[in-house]
C-alpha positions as CSV (number, residue, x, y, z in Angstrom):
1,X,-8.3,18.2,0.2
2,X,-9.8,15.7,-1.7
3,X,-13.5,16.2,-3.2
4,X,-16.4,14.5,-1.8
5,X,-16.9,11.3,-3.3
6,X,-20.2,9.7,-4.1
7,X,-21.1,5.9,-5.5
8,X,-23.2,5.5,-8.6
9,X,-23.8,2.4,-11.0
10,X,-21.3,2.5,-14.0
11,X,-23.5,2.8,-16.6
12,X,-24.3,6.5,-14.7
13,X,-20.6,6.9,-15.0
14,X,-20.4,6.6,-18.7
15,X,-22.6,10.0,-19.7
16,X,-21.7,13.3,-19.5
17,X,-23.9,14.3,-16.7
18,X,-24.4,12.4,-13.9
19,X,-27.6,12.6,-11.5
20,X,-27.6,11.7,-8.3
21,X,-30.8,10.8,-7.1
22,X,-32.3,9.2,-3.7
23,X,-30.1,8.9,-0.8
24,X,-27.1,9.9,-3.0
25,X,-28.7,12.9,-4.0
26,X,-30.0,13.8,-1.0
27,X,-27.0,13.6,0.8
28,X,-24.7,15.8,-1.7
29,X,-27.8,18.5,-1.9
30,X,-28.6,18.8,2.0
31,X,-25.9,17.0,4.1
32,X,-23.0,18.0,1.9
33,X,-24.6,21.6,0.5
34,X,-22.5,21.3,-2.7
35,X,-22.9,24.3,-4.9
36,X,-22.6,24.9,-8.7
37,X,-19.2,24.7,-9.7
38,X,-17.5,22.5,-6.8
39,X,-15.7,19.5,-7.7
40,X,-17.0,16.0,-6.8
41,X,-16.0,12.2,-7.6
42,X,-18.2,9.7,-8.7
43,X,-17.1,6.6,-8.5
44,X,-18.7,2.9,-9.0
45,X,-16.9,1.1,-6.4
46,X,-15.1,-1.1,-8.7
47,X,-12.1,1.7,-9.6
48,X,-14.1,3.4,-12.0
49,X,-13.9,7.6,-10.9
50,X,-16.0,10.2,-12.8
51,X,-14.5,13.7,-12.0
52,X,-17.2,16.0,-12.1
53,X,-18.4,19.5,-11.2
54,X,-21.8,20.1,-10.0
55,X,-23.5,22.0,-12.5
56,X,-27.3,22.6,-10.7
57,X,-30.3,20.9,-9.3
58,X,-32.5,19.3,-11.8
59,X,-35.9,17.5,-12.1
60,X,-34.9,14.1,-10.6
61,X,-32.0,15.2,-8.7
62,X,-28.1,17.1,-8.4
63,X,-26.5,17.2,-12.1
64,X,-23.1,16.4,-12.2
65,X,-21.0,17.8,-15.6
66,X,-18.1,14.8,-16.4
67,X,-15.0,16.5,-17.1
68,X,-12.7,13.5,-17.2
69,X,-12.5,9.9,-16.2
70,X,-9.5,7.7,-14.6
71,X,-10.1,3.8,-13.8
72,X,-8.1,3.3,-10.6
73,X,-6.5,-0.4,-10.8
74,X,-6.5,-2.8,-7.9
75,X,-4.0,-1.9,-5.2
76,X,-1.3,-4.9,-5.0
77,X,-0.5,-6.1,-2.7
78,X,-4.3,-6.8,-2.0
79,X,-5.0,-7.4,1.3
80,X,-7.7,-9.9,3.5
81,X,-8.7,-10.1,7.0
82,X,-10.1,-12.8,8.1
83,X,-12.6,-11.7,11.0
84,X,-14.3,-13.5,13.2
85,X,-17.9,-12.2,14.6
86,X,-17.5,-9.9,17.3
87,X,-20.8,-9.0,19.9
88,X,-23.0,-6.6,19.2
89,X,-22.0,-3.6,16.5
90,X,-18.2,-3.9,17.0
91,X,-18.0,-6.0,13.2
92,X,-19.3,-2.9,11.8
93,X,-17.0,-0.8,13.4
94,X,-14.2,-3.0,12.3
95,X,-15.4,-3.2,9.0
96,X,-15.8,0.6,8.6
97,X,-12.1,1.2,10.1
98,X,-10.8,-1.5,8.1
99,X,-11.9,-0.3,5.0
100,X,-10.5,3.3,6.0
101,X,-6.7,2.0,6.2
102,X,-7.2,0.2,2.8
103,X,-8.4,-3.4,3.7
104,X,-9.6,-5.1,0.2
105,X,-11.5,-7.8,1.2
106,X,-13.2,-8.7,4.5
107,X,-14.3,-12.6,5.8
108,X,-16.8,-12.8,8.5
109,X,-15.4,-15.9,10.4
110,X,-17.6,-17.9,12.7
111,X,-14.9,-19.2,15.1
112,X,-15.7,-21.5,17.3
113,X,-15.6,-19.3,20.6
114,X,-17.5,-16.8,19.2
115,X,-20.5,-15.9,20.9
116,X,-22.6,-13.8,17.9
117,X,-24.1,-17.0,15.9
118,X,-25.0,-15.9,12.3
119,X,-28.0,-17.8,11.2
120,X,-31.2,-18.0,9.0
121,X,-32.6,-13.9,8.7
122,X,-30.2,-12.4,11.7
123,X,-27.5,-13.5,9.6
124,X,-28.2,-12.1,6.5
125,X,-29.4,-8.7,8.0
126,X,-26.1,-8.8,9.9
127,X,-24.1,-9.4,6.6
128,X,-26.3,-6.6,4.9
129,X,-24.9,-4.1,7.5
130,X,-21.5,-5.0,7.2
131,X,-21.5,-4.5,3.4
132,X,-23.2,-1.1,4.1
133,X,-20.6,-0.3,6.2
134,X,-17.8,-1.4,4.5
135,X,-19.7,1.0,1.2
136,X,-20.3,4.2,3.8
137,X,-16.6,4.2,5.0
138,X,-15.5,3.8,1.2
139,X,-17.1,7.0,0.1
140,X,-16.0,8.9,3.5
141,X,-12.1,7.4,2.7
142,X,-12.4,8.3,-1.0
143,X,-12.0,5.1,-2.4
144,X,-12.4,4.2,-5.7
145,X,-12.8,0.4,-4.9
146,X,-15.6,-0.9,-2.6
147,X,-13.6,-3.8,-0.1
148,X,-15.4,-7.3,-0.8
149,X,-17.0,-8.6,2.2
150,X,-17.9,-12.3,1.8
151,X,-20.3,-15.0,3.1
152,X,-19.6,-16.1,6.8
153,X,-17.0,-18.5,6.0
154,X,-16.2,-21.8,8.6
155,X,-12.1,-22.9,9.9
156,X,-11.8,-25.0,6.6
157,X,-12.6,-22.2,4.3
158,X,-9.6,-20.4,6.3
159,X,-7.4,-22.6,5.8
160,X,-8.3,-22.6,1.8
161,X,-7.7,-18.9,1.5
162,X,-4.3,-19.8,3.8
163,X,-3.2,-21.9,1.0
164,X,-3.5,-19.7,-1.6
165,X,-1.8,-16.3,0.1
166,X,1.3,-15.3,-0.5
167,X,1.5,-14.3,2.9
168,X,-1.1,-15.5,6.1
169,X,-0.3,-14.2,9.6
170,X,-2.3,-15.4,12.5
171,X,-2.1,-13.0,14.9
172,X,-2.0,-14.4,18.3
173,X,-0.9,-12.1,21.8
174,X,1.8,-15.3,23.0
175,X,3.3,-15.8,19.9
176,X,7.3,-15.3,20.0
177,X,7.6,-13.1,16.9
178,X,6.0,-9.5,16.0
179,X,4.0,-8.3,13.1
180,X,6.7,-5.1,13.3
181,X,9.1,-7.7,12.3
182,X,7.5,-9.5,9.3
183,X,8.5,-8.1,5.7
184,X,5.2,-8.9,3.8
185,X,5.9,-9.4,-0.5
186,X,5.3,-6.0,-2.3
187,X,2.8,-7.7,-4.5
188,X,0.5,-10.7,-4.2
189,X,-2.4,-11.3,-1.4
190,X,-1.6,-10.6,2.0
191,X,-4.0,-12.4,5.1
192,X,-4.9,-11.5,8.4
193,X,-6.3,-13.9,10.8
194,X,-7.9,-12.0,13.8
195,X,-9.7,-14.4,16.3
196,X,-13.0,-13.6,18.5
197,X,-12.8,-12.3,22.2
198,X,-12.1,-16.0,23.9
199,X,-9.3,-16.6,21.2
200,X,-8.0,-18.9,18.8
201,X,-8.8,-22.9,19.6
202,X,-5.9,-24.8,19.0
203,X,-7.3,-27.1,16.8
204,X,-8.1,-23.6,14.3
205,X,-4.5,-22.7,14.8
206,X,-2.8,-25.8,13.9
207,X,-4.5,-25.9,10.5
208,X,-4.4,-22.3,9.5
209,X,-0.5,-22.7,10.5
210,X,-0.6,-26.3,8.7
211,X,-1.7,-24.5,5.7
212,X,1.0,-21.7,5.6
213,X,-0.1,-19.5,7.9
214,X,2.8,-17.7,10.8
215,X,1.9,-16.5,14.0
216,X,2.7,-12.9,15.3
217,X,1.7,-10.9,18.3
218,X,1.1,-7.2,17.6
219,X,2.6,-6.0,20.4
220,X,2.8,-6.1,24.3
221,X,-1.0,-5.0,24.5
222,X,-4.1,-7.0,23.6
223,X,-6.4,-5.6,21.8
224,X,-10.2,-5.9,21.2
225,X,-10.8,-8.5,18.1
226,X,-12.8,-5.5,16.5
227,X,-9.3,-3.2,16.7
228,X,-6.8,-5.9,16.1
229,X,-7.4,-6.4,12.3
230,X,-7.3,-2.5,11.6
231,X,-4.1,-2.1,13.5
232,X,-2.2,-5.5,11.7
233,X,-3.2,-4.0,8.1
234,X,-1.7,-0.5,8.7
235,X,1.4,-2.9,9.9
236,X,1.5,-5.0,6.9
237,X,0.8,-1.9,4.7
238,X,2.8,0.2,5.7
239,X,5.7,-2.5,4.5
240,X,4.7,-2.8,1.1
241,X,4.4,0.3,-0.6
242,X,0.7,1.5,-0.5
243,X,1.2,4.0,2.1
């Protein structure tokens, strides 16, 4: 099994013993229970990875010998889901199981059916908890790279980030053609457009498919907007290499 991995600024990762301190420290001492000797990863959520070994408890928190250091490079083909704001805590879920299957980059889209409106403080406490979760479910997956997640971006700044991927799908449950049947590149950025719980307006659809973008239906079901993206980027993934 892989060791335990825990997130630290990089400046932390460059001596040769690392302390984890406050919630990081706190975690590995009580949750975890890590004892001298076991092996741990440290990691700065930007491919840096510290492999370490915990040598004992010290004055301002665990102490982590370095034994060696690898920096992890970017996973090609990178890939994006574009999702729009579900209700409630579903878009942390999503982000959190997204980030589990390898997703590199995460949009908050405020489609125009949604019903969650990010605005003013709600939206930037909203944004806060999807970037916690998408830094959580790194650590718990053992990656070495942190997914972005971005501001809440609007239909024209889907389109943009259409335009410049080397592959966009929409997914959409009447579309003729499958995700199972699209061969994504093997390297380049890959996009996933996953609509809110009343859908896709046509208006949104005709530009993100002006712009490049093909629709695909995942399969005969339909699923929750917080399940589809997770389930279209082990589609696409599995395709290109990464797993």
């Amino acid at each position: 099994m892989a060791p335990p991995l825990f997130l630290a600024d990089r400046a932390e990762l460059t001596r040769d013993v690392i302390v984890l301190s406050g919630s990081e420290g706190r975690h590995a001492a009580a949750a975890r229970r890590l004892r001298p000797g076991e092996r741990v990863d440290v990691a700065d959520g930007a491919g840096l990875v510290a492999e370490c070994a915990v040598a004992g408890r010290g004055p301002h928190g665990l102490e982590l010998a370095v034994r060696a250091r690898r920096q992890v490079p970017r996973p090609d083909p990178s890939i994006a889901v574009v999702q729009a704001i579900p209700k409630g805590d579903r878009g942390e879920l999503a982000v959190a199981e997204m980030t589990e299957v390898g997703v590199d980059r995460i949009v908050p889209w405020a489609a125009a059916r949604c019903v969650a409106v990010w605005r003013g403080e709600r939206g930037r406490r909203s944004l806060a908890k999807w970037r916690g979760a998408a830094r959580e479910a790194a650590k718990q997956s053992r990656r070495a790279w942190i997914p972005e997640v971005t501001g809440v971006a609007a239909a024209a700044d889907v389109a943009a980030a259409v335009a410049r991927a080397d592959c966009a799908v929409v997914l959409d449950p009447g579309a003729a053609a499958g995700l199972a049947a699209l061969r994504p590149p093997r390297s380049g950025q890959l996009l996933v457009i996953v609509g809110p719980e009343g859908g896709i307006t046509g208006e949104e659809s005709a530009a993100f498919l002006a712009a490049g973008a093909t629709a695909r239906r995942l399969g005969p079901t339909v699923l929750r907007t917080s399940t589809a993206g997770t389930v279209a980027a082990a589609v696409l993934l599995s395709r290109t290499g990464r797993w």
